[in-house]
C-alpha positions in Angstrom: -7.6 5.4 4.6 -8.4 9.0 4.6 -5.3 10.3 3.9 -4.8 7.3 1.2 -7.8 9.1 -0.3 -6.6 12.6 0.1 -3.6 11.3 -1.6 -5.2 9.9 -4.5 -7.6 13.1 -5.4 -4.2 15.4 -5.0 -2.2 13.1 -7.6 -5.4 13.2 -9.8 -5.8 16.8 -9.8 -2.3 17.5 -10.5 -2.3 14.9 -13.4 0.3 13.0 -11.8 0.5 9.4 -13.0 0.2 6.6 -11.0 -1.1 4.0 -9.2 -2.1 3.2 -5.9 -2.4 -0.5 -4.1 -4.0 -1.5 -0.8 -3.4 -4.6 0.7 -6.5 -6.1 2.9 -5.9 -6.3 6.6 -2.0 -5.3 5.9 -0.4 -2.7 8.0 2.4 -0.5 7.3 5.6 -2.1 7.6 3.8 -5.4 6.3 6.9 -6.9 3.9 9.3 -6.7 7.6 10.1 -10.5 7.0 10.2 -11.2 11.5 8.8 -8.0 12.3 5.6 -7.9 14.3 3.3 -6.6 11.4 4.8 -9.2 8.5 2.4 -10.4 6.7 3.2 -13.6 4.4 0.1 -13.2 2.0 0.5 -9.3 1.7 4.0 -9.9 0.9 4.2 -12.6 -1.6 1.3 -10.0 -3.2 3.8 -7.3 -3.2 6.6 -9.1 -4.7 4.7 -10.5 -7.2 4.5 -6.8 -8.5 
């Protein structure tokens, strides 16, 4: 989470629009539909987007 953070302030300071979304408890690769991080709540979330 601290780069996440790092991230955010950098976009901020440089005015760059956006927006950032964190899913609880999800790791990276968390939409990999058989993969060993999938994560079914996380991903309906995601798509939902």
């Amino acid at each position: 989470m601290d780069q996440f953070a790092a991230l955010t302030n950098e976009l901020e300071s440089a005015g760059v629009p956006h927006e950032m979304i964190t899913y609880s408890g999800a790791q990276h690769a968390f939409t990999v539909f058989g993969g060993s991080r999938y994560q079914e709540a996380a991903d309906k979330k995601f798509w939902k987007r």
